[in-house]
TORSE-113801 format. One record per residue: x negated, y, z negated of N, C-alpha, C, CB in turn. Coordinates in nm, 3 decimals. Atoms other than C-alpha are relative to their C-alpha. Glycine has a CB too. Example, Ala and Ser with C-alpha at 12.3 -4.5 7.8 and 13.67 -1.06 7.14 Angstrom:
BEGIN
+---------+---------+---------+---------+----------+---------+---------+---------+---------+---------+----------+---------+
:  n.east : n.north :    n.up : ca.east : ca.north :   ca.up :  c.east : c.north :    c.up : cb.east : cb.north :   cb.up :
+---------+---------+---------+---------+----------+---------+---------+---------+---------+---------+----------+---------+
:  -0.089 :  -0.119 :   0.000 :  -1.230 :   -0.450 :  -0.780 :  -0.090 :   0.120 :   0.000 :   0.099 :    0.003 :  -0.125 :
:   0.082 :  -0.119 :   0.006 :  -1.367 :   -0.106 :  -0.714 :   0.077 :   0.109 :  -0.073 :  -0.041 :    0.046 :   0.142 :
+---------+---------+---------+---------+----------+---------+---------+---------+---------+---------+----------+---------+
This chain:
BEGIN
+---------+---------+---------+---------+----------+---------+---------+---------+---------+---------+----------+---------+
:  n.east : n.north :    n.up : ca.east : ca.north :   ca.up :  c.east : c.north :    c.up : cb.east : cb.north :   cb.up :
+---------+---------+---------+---------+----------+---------+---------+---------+---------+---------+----------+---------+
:   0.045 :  -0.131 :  -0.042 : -12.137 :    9.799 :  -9.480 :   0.092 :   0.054 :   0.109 :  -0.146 :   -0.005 :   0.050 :
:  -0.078 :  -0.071 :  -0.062 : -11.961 :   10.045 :  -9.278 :  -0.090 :  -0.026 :   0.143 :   0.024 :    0.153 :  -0.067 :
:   0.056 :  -0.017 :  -0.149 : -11.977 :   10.082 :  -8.883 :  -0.009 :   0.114 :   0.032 :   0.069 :   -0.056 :   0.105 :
:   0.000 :  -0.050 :  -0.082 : -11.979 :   10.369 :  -8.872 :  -0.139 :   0.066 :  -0.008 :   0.110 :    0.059 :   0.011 :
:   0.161 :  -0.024 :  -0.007 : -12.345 :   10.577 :  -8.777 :  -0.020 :   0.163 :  -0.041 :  -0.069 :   -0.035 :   0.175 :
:   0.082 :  -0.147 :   0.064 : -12.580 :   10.821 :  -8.907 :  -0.123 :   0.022 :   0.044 :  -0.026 :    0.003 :  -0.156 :
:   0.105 :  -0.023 :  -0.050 : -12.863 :   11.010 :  -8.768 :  -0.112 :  -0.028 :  -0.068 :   0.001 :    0.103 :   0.034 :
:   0.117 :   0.002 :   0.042 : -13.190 :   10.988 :  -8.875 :  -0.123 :  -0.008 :   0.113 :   0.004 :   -0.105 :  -0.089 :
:   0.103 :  -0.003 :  -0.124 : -13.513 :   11.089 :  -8.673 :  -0.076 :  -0.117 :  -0.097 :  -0.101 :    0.178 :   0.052 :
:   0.097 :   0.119 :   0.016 : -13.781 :   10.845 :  -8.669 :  -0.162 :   0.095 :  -0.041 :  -0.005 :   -0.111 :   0.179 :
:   0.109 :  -0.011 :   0.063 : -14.090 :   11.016 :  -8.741 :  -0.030 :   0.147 :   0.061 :  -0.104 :   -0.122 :   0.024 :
:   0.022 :  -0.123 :  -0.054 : -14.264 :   11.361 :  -8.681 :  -0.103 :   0.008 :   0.145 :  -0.058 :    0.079 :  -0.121 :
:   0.121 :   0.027 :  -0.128 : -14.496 :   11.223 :  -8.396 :   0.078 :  -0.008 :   0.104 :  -0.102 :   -0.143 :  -0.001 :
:  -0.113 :  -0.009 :  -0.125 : -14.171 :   11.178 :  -8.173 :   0.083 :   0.033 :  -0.040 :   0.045 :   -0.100 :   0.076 :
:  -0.123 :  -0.071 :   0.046 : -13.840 :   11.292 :  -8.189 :   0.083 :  -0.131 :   0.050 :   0.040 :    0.168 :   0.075 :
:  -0.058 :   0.114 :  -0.002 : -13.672 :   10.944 :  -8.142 :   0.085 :   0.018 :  -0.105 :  -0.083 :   -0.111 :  -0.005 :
:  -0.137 :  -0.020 :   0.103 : -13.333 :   10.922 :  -8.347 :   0.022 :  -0.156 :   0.014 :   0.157 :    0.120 :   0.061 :
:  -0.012 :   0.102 :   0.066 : -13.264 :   10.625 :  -8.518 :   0.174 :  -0.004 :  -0.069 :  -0.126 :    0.007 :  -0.104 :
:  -0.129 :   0.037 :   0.016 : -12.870 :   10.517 :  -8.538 :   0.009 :  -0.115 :  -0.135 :   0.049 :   -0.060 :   0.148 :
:  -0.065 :   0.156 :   0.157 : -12.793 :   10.371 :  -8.946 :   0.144 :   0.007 :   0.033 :  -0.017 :    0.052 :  -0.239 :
:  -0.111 :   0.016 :   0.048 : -12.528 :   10.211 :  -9.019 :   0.055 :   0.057 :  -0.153 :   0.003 :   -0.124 :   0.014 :
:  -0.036 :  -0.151 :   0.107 : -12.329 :   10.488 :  -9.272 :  -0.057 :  -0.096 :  -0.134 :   0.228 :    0.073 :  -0.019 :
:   0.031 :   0.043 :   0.137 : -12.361 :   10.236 :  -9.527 :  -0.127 :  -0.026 :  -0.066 :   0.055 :   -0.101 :  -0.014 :
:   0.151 :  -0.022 :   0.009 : -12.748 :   10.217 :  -9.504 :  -0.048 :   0.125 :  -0.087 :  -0.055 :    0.019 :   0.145 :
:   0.007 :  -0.135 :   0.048 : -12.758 :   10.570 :  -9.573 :   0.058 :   0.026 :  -0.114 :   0.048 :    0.084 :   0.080 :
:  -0.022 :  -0.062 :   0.135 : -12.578 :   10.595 :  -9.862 :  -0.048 :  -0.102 :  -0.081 :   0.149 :    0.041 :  -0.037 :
:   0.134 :   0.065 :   0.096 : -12.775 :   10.311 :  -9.996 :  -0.149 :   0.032 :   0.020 :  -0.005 :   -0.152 :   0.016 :
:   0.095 :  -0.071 :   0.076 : -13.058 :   10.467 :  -9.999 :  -0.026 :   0.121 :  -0.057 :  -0.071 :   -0.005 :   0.044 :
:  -0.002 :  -0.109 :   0.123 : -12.923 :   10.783 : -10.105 :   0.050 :  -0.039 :  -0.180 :   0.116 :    0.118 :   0.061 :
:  -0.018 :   0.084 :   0.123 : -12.789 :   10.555 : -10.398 :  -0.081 :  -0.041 :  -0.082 :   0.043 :   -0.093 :   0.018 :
:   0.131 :  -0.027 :   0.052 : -13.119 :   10.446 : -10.439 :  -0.130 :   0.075 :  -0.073 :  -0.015 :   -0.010 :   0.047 :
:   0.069 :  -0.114 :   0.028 : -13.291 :   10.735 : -10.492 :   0.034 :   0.087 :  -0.089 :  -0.013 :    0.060 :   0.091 :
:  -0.095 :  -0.032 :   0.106 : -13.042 :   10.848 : -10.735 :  -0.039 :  -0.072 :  -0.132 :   0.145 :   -0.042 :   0.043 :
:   0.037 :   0.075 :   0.116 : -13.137 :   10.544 : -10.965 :  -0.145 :   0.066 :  -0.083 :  -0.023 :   -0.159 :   0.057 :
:   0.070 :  -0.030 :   0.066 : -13.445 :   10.752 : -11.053 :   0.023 :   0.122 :  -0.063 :  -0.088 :   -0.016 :   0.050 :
:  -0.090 :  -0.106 :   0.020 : -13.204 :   11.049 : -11.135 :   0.037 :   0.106 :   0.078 :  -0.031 :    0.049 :  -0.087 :
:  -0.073 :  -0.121 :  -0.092 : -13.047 :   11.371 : -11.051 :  -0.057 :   0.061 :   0.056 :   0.065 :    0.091 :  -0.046 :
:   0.082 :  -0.067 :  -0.113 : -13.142 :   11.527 : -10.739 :   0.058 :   0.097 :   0.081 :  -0.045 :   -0.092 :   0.089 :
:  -0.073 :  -0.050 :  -0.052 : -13.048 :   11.802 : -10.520 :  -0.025 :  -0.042 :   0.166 :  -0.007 :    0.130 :  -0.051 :
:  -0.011 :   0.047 :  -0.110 : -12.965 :   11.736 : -10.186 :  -0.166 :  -0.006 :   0.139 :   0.129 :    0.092 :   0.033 :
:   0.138 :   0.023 :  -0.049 : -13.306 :   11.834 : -10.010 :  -0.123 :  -0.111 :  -0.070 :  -0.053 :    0.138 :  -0.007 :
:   0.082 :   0.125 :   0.081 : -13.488 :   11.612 : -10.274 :  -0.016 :  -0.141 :   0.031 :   0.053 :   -0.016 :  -0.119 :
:   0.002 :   0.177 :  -0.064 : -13.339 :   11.303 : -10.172 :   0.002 :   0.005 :   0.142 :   0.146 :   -0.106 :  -0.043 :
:   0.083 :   0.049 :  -0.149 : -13.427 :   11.336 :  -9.808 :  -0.142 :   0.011 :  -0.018 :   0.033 :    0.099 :   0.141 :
:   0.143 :  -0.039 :  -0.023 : -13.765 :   11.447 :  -9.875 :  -0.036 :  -0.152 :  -0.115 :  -0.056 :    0.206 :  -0.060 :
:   0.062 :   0.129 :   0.048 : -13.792 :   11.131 : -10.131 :   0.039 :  -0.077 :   0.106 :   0.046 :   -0.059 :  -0.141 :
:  -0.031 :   0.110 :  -0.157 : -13.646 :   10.899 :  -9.814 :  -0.119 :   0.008 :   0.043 :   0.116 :    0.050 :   0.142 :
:   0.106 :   0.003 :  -0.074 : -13.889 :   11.036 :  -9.645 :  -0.146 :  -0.056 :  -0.050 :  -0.006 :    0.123 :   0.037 :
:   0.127 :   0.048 :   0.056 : -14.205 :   11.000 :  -9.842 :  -0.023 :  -0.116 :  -0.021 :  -0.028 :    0.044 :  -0.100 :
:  -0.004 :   0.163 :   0.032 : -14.099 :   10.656 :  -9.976 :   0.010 :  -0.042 :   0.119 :   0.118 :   -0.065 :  -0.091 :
:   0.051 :   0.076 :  -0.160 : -14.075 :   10.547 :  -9.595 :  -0.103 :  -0.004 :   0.044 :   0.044 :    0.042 :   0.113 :
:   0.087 :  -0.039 :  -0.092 : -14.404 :   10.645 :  -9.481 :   0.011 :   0.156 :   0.099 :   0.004 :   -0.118 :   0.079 :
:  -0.035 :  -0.091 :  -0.101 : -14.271 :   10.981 :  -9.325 :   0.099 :  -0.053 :   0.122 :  -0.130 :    0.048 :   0.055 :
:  -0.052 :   0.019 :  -0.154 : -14.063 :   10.727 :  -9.072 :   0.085 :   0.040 :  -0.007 :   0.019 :   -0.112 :   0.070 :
:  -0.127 :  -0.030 :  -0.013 : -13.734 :   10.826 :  -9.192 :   0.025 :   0.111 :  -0.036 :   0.073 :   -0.071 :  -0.051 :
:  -0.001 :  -0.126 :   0.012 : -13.661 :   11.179 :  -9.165 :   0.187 :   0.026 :  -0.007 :  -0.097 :    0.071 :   0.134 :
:  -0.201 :  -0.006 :   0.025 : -13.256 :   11.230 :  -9.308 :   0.025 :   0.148 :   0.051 :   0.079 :   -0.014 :  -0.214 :
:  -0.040 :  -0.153 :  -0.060 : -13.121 :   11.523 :  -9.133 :   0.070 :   0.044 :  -0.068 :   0.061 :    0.024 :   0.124 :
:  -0.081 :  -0.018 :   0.048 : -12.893 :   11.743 :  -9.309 :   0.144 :  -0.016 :   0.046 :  -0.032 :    0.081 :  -0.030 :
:  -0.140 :   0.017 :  -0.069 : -12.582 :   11.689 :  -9.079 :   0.030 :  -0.169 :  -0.033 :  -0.008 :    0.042 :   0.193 :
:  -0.085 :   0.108 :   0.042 : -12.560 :   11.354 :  -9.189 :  -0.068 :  -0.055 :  -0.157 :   0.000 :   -0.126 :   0.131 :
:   0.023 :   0.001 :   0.216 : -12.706 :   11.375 :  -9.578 :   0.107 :   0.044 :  -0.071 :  -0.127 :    0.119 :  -0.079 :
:  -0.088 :  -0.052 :   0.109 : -12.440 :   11.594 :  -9.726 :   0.178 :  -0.074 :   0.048 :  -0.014 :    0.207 :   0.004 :
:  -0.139 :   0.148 :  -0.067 : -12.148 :   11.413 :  -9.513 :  -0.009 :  -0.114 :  -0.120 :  -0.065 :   -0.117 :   0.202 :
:   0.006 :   0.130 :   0.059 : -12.287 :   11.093 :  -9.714 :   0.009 :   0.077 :  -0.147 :  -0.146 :   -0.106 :   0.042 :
:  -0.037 :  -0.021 :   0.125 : -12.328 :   11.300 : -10.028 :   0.160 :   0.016 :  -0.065 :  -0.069 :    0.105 :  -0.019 :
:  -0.124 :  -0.067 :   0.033 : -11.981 :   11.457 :  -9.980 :   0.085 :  -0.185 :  -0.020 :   0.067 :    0.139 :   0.159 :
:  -0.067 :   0.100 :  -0.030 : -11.807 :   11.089 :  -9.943 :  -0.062 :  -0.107 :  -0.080 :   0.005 :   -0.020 :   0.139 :
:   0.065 :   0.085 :   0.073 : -12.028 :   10.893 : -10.174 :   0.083 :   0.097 :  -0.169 :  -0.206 :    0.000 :   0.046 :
:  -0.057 :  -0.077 :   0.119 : -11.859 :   11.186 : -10.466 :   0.126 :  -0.055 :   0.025 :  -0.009 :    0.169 :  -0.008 :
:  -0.127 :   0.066 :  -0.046 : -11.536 :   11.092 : -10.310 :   0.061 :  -0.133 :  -0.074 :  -0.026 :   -0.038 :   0.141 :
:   0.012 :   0.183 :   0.058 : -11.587 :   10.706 : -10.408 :  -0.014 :   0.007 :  -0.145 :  -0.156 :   -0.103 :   0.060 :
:   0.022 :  -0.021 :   0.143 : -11.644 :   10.844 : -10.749 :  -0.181 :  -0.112 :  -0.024 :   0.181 :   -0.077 :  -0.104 :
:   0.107 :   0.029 :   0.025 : -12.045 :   10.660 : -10.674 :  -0.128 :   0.093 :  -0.071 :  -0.017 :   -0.041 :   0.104 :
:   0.123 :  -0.100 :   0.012 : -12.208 :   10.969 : -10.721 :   0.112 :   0.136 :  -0.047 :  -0.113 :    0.025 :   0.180 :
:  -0.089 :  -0.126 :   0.056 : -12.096 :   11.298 : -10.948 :  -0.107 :   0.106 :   0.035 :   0.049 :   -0.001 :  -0.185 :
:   0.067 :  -0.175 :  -0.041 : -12.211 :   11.683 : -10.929 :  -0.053 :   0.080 :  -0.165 :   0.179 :    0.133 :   0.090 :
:   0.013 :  -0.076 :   0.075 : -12.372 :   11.909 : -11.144 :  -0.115 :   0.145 :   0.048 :  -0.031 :   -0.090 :  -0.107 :
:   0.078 :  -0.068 :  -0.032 : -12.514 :   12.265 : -11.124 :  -0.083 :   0.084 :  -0.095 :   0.054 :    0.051 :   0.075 :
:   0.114 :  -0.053 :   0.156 : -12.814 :   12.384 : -11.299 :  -0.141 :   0.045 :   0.092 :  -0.058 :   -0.184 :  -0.152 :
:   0.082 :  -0.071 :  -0.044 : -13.074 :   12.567 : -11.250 :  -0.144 :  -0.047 :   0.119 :  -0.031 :    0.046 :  -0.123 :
:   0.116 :   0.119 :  -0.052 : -13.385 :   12.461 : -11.009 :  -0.109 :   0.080 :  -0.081 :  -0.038 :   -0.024 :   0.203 :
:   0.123 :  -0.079 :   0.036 : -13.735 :   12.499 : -11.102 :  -0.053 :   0.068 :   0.004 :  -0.059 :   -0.007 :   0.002 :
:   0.107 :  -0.129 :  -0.077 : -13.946 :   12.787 : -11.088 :   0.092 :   0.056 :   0.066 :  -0.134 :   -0.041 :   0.112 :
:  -0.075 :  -0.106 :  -0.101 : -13.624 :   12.952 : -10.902 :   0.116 :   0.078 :  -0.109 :   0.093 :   -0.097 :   0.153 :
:  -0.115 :  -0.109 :   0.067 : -13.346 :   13.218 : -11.046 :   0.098 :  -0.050 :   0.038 :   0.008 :    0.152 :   0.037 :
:  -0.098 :  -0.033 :  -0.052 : -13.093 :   13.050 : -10.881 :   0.037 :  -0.177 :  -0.017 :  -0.015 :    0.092 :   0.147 :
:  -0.076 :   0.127 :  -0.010 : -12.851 :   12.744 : -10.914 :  -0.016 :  -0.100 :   0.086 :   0.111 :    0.020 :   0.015 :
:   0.019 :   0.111 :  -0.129 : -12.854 :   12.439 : -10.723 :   0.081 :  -0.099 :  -0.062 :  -0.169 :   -0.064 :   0.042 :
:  -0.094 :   0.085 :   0.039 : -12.576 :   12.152 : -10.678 :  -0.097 :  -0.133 :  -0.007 :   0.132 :   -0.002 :   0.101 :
:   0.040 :   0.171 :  -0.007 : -12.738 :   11.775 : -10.829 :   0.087 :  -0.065 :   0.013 :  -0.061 :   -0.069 :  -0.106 :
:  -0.126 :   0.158 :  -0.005 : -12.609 :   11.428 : -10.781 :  -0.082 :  -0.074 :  -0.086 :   0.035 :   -0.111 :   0.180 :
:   0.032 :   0.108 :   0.103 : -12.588 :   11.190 : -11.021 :   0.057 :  -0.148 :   0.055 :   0.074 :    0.044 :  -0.151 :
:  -0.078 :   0.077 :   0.006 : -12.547 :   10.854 : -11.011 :   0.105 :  -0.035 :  -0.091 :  -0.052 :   -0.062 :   0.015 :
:  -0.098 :   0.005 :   0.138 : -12.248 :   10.722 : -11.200 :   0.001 :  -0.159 :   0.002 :   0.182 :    0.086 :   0.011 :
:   0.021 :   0.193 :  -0.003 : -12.194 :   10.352 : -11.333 :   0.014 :  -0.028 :   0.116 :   0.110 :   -0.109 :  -0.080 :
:  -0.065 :   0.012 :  -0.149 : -11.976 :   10.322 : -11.045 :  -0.068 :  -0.077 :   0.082 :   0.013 :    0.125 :   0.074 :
:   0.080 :   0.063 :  -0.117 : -12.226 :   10.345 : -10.817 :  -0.092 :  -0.094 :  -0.013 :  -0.065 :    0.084 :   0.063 :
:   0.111 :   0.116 :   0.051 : -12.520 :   10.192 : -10.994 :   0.061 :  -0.132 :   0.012 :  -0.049 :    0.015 :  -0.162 :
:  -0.049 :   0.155 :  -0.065 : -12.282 :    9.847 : -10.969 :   0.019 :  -0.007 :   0.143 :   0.144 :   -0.051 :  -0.056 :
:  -0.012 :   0.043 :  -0.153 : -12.187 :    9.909 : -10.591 :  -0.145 :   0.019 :   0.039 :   0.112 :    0.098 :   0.101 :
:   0.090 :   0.045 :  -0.089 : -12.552 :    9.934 : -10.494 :  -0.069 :  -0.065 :  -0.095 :  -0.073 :    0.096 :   0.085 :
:   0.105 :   0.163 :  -0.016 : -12.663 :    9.638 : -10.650 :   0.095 :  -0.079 :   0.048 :  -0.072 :   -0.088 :  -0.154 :
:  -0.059 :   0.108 :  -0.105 : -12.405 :    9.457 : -10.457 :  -0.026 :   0.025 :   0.125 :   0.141 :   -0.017 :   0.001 :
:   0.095 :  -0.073 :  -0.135 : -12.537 :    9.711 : -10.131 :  -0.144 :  -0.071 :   0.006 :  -0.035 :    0.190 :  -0.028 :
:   0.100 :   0.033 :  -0.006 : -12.844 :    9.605 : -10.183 :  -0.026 :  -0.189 :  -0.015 :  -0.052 :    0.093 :  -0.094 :
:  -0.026 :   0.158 :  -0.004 : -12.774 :    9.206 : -10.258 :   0.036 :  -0.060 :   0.200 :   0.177 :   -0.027 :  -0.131 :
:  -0.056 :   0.016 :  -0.111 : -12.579 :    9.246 :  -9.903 :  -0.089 :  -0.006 :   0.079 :   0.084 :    0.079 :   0.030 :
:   0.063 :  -0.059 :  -0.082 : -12.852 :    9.444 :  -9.756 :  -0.152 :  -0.142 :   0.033 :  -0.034 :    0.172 :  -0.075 :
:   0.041 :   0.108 :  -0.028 : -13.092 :    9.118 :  -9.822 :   0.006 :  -0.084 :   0.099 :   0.023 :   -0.041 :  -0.061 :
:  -0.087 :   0.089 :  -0.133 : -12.850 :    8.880 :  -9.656 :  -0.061 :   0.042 :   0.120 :   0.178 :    0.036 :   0.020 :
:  -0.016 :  -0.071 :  -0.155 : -12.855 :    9.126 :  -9.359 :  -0.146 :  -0.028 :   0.059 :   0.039 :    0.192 :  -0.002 :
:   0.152 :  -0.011 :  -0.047 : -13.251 :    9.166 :  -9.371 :  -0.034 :  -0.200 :   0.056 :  -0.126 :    0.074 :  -0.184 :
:   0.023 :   0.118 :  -0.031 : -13.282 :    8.747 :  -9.413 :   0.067 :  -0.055 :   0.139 :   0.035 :   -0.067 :  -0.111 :
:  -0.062 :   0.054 :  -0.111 : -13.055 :    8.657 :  -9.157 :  -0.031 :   0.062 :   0.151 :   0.140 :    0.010 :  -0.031 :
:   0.054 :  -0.042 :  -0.114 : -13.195 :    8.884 :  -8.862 :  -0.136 :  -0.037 :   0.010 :   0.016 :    0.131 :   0.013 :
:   0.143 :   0.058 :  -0.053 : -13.545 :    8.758 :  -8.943 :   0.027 :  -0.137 :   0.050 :  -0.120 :   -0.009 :  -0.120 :
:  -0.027 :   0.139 :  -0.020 : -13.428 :    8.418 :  -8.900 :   0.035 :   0.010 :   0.167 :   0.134 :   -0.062 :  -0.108 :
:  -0.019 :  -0.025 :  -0.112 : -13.265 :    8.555 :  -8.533 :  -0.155 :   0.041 :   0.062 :   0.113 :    0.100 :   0.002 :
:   0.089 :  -0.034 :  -0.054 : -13.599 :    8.743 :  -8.434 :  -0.089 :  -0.102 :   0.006 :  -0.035 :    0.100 :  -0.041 :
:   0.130 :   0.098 :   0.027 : -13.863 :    8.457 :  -8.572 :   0.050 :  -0.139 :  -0.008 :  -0.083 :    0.033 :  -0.144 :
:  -0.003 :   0.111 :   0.015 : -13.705 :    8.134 :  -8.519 :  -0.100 :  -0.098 :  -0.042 :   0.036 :   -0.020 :   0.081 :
:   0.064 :   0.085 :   0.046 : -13.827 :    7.856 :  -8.691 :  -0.088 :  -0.096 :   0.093 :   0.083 :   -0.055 :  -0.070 :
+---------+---------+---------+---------+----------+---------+---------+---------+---------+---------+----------+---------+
């Protein structure tokens, strides 16, 4: 995973900001992709819901990750209409690509989770 960081507030009851690591963030915008194409407000507002409301993705660091996750060729574009609206909107898709790098993101992201419980809860 990358070092470098991405915002994210913590919940709507405080305004606490929560520092991911970039690569966090685009695994779970990766994630959220695996259930298909989405436009950019979609997949924060699924983050969010699927968290409990804790993780609130800001847009200053969602479309950054979208823009640079297209980059990697993980994630492609398409524009088509939205629902119920007159007016276009850009989706993301996942592409094989990505679907193989986040199941190795997510294999990693294990590791990461097992090995800090092991630091916090010694045996």
């Amino acid at each position: 995973m990358n070092s470098r960081l991405s915002t994210v507030k913590m919940s709507k009851q405080d305004n606490e900001r929560l520092e991911l690591l970039q690569g966090t963030l685009d695994m779970l915008v990766l994630r959220t992709l695996l259930f298909g194409p989405c436009h950019g407000h979609a997949i924060a507002k699924h983050i969010q819901r699927t968290s409990d409301e804790a993780l609130l993705v800001e847009h200053g660091s969602l479309y950054p990750a979208l823009h640079r996750l297209e980059r990697q060729g993980w994630v492609t574009t398409k524009w088509d209409k939205a629902p119920g609206r007159n007016r276009e909107v850009k989706y993301y898709l996942l592409t094989p690509a990505g679907k193989k790098h986040l199941a190795g993101q997510e294999s990693r992201w294990e590791q990461l989770v097992a090995a800090i419980g092991k630091v916090m809860r010694p045996a």
